[in-house]
Backbone as JSON Lines, residues from 0, in Angstrom:
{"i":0,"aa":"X","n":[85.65,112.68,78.8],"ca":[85.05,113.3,79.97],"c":[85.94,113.03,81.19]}
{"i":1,"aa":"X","n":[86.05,114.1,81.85],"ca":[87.13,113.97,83.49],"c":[86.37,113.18,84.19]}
{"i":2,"aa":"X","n":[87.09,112.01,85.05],"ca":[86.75,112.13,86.43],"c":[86.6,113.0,87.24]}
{"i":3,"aa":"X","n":[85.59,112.96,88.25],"ca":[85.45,113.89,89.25],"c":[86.05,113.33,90.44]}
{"i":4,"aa":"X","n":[86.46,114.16,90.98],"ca":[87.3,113.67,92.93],"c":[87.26,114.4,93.44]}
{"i":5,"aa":"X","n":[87.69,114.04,95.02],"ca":[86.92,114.68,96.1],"c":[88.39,114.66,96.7]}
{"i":6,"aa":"X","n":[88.47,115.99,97.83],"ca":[89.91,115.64,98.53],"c":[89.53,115.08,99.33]}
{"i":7,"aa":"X","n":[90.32,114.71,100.66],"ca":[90.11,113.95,101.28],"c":[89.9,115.02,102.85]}
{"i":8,"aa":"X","n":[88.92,114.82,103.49],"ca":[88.63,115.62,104.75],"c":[89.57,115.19,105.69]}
{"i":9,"aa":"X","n":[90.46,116.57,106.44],"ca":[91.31,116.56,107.72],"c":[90.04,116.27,108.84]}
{"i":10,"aa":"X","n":[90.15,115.71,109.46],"ca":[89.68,115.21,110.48],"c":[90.59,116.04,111.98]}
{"i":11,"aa":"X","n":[89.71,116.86,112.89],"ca":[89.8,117.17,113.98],"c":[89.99,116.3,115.23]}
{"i":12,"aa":"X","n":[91.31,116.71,116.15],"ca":[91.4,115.75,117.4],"c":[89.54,115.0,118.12]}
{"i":13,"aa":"X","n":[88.54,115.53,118.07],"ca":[87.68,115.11,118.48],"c":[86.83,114.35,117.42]}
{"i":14,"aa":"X","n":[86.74,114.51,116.21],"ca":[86.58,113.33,115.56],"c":[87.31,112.35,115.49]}
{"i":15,"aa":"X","n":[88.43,111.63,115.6],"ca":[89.47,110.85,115.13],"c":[89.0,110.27,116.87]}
{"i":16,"aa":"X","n":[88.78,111.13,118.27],"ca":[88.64,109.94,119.16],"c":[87.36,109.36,118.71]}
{"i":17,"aa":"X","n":[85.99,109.79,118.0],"ca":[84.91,109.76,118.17],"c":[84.86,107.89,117.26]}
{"i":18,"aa":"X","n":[86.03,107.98,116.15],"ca":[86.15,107.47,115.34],"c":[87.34,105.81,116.05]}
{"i":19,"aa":"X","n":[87.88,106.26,116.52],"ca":[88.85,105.77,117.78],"c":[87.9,104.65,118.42]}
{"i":20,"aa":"X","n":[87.16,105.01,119.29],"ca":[85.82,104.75,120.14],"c":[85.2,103.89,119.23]}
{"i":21,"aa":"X","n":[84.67,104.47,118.41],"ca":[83.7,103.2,117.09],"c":[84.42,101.9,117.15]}
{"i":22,"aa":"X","n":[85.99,102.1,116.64],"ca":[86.23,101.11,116.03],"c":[86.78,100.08,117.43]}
{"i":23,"aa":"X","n":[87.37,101.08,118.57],"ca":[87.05,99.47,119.64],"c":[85.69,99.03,120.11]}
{"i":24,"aa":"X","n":[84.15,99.64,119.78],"ca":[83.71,98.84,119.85],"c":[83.33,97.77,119.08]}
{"i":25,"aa":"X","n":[84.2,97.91,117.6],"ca":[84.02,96.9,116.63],"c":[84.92,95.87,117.09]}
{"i":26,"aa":"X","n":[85.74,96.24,117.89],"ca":[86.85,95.39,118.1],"c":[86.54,94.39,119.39]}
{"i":27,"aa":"X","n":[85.35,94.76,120.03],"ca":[85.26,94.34,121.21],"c":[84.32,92.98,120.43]}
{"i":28,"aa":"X","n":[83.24,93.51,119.91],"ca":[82.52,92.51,119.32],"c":[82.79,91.72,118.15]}
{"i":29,"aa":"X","n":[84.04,91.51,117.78],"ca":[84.51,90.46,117.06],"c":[84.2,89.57,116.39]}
{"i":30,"aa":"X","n":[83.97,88.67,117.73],"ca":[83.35,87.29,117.53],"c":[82.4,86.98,117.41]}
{"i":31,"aa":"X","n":[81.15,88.25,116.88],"ca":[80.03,87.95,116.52],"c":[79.98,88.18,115.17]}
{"i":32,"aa":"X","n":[81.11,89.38,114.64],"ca":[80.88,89.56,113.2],"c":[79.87,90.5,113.04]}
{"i":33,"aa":"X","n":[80.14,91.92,113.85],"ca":[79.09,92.98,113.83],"c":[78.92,92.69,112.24]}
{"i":34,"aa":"X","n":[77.54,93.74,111.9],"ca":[77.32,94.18,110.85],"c":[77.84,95.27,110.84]}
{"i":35,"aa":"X","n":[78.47,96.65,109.63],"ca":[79.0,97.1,109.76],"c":[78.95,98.68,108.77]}
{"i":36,"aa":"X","n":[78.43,99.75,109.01],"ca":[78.55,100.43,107.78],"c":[79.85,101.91,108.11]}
{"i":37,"aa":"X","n":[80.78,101.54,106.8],"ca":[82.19,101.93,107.18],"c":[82.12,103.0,105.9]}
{"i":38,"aa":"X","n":[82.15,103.87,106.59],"ca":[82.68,105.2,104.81],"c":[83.79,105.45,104.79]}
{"i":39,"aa":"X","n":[84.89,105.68,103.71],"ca":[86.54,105.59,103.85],"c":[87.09,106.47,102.31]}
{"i":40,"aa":"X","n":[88.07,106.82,102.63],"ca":[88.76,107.67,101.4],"c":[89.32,106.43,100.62]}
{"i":41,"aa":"X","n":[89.17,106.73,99.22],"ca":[89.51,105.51,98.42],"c":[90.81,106.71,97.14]}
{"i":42,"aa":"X","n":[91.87,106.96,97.47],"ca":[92.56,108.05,96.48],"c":[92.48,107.01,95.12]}
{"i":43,"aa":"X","n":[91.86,108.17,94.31],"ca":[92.36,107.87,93.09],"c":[93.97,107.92,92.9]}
{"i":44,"aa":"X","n":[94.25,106.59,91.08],"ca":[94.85,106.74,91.35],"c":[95.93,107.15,89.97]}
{"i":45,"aa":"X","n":[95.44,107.97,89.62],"ca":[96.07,108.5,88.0],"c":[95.55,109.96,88.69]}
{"i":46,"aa":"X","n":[95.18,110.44,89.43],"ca":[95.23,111.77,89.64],"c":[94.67,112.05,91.28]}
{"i":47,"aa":"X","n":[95.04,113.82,91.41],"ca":[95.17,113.75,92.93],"c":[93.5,113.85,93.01]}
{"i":48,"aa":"X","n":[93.21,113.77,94.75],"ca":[92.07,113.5,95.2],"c":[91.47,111.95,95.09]}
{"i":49,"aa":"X","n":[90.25,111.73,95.27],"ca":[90.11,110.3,94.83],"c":[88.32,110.86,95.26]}
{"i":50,"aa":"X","n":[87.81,109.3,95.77],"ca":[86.01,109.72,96.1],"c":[86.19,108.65,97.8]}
{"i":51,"aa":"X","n":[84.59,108.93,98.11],"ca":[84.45,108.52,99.59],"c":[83.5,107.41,99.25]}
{"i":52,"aa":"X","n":[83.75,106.3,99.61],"ca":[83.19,104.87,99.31],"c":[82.56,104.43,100.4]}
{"i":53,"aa":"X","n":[81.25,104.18,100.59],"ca":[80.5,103.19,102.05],"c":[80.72,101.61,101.82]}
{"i":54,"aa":"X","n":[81.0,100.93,102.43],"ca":[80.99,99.58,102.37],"c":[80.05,99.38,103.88]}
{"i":55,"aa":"X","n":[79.19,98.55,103.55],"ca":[78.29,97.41,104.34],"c":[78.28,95.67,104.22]}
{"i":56,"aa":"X","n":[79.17,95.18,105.64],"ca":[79.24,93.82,105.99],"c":[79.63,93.55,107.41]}
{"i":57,"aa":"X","n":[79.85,92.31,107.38],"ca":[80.1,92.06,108.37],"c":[81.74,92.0,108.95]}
{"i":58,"aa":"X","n":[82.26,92.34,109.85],"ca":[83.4,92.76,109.96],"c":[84.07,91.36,110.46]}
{"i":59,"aa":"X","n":[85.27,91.09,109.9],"ca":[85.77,89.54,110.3],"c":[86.84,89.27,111.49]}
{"i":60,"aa":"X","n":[87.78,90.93,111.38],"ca":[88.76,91.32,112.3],"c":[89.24,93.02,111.68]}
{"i":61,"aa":"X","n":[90.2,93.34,112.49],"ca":[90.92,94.46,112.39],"c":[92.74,93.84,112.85]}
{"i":62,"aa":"X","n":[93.24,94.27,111.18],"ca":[94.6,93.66,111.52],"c":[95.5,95.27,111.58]}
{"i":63,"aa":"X","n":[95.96,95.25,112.83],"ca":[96.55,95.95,113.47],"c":[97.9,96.45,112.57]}
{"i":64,"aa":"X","n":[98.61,95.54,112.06],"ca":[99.58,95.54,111.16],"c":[99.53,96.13,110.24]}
{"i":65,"aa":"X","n":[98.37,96.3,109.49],"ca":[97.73,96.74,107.84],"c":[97.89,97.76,107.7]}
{"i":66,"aa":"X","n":[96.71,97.62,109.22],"ca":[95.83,99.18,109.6],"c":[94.57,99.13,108.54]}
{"i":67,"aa":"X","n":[93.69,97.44,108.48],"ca":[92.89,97.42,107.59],"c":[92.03,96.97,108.66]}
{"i":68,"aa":"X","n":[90.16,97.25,108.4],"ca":[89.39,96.39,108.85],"c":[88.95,95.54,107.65]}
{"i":69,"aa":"X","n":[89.19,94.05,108.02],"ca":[88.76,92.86,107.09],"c":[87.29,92.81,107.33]}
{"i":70,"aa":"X","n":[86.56,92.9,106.2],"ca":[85.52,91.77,106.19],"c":[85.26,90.42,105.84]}
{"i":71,"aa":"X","n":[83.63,89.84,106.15],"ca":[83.73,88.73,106.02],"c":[83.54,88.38,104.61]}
{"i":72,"aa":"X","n":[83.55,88.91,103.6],"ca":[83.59,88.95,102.07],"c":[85.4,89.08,101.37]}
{"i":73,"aa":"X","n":[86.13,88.81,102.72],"ca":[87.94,89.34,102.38],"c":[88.29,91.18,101.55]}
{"i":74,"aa":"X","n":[86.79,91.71,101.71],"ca":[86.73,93.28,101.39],"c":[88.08,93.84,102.65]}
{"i":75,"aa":"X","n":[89.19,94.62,102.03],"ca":[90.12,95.15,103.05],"c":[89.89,97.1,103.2]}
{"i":76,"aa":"X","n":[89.26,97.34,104.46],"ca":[89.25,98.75,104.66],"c":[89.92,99.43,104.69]}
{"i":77,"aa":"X","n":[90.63,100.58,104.47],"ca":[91.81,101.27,105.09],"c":[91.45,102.08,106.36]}
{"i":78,"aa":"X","n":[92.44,101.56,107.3],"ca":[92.07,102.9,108.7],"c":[93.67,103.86,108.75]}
{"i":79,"aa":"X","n":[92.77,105.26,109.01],"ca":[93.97,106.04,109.4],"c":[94.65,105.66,110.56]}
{"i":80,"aa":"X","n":[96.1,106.18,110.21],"ca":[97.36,105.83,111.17],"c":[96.78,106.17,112.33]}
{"i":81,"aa":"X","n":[96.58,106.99,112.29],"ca":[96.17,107.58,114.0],"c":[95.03,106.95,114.56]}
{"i":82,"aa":"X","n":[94.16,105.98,113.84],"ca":[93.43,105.13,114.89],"c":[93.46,103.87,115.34]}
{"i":83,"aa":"X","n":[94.83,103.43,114.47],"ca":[95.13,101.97,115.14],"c":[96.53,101.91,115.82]}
């Protein structure tokens, strides 16, 4: 039986700020360890497309370098280029 996959949605200049915006205010609150519910493209990886994954925790940081948001479980997010 096939896997099923999903492509991955282009995102419009006004979503990507909307998305922009979210994540400094995750960034602002840090040091409390928002709680956090993050949906993200996960590509498969034996064929094209992949699926859209929610993760819920608490967020530990955002490493700028990665371009990942860490949680506090060491779960690593992927963020698009264009929002960090």
């Amino acid at each position: 039986m096939a896997r099923l996959t999903d492509e991955r949605v282009k995102l419009d200049e006004y979503m990507k700020d909307v998305l922009s915006d979210r994540l400094q205010i995750i960034a602002d609150r840090m040091e409390e360890h928002p709680e956090i519910v993050i949906t993200y493209f996960q590509p498969d990886e034996k064929k094209n497309g992949g699926a859209y994954v929610t993760a819920v925790g608490m967020a530990k940081k955002i490493n700028e370098y990665d371009r990942v948001v860490v949680m506090t479980d060491g779960t690593a997010i992927p963020l698009m280029k264009s929002l960090v």
